[in-house]
Every structure is written in structure tokens, then in C-alpha cells.
N, C-alpha and C positions, 0 to 999 in steps of 0.2 A: 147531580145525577148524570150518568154518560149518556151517549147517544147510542139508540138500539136500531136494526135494520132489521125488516121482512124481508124477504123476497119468495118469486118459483125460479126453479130452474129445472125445465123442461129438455134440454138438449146440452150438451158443450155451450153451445154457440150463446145459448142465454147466460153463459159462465163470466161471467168481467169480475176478477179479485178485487182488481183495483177500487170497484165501487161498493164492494158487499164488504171487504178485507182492508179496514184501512186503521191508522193511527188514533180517530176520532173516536174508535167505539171499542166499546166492553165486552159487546154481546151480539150476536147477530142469528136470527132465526132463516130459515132455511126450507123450503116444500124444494125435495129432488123427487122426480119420476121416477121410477123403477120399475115401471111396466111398460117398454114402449111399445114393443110388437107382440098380440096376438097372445095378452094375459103371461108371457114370459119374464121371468126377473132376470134384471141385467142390474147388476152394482156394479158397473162400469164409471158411469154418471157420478155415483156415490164418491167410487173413489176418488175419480178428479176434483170433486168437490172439497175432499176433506185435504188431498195432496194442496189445492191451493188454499186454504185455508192454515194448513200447518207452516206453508211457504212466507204467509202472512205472519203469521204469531198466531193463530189461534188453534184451540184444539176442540175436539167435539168432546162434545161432554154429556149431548142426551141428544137418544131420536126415539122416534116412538111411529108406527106403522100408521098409515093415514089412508082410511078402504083399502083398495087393493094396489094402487096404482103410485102412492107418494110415500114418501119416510122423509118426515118432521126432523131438522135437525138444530140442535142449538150448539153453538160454536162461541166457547169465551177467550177472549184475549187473554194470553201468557202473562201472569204477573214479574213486574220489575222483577230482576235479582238485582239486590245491591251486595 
């Protein structure tokens, strides 16, 4: 069985590919913010998420809306092409 990651990422700044995005894992689960200021949605955040996530090998494959404020995402690593 491969190795799976949670993480939040609240901000850019809580963003490191290198440790959410790496060689080891299959799968990695994901809480992005979406509300930072004042009940607004910003996919901002979103997007840098998934841009470094696709940079990695991996692509998003499900999110799902989390209260008001987060969107769930699950991200699987690209399988080989031989």
C-alpha cells in the first residue's frame, strides 16, 4: 500500500510541493481555503494548488465543498506510461 498525505493549506505560504508532492505517494488529500476575506471566494489558492500539484505528476481528481470556507481535494499521482 502507498503512502497517503493530509494536509490544510490556508495561504500560498503554507503551500511546500516538495512535501505534499513527492515520488513516495499515490494520493494525497488536500483542505484549500476559499474564503479568506470577508465570506469572498478567491480560487486563487485553488489554483496554485493544483498548478503545483500537476508540476508534480499529480492531478486532482475530486473536491468536494467543506462549510463555507474550504474545498476538499484529492490529488492521484499520474500513472507510469510504459
Amino acid at each position: 500500500m502507498s503512502e497517503q498525505i493530509s494536509g490544510v493549506v490556508d495561504s500560498v505560504d503554507d503551500l511546500d510541493p516538495a512535501e505534499f508532492f513527492n515520488t513516495r505517494r499515490d494520493q494525497v488529500v488536500l483542505a484549500v481555503k476559499i474564503t479568506p476575506v470577508f465570506g469572498s471566494l478567491d480560487l486563487g489558492l485553488v489554483m496554485a494548488v493544483v498548478d503545483a500539484a500537476n508540476d508534480a505528476g499529480f492531478a486532482l481528481v475530486r473536491e468536494q465543498p467543506l462549510r463555507d470556507e474550504w474545498l476538499l481535494c484529492v490529488f492521484d499521482a499520474y500513472e507510469d506510461q510504459d
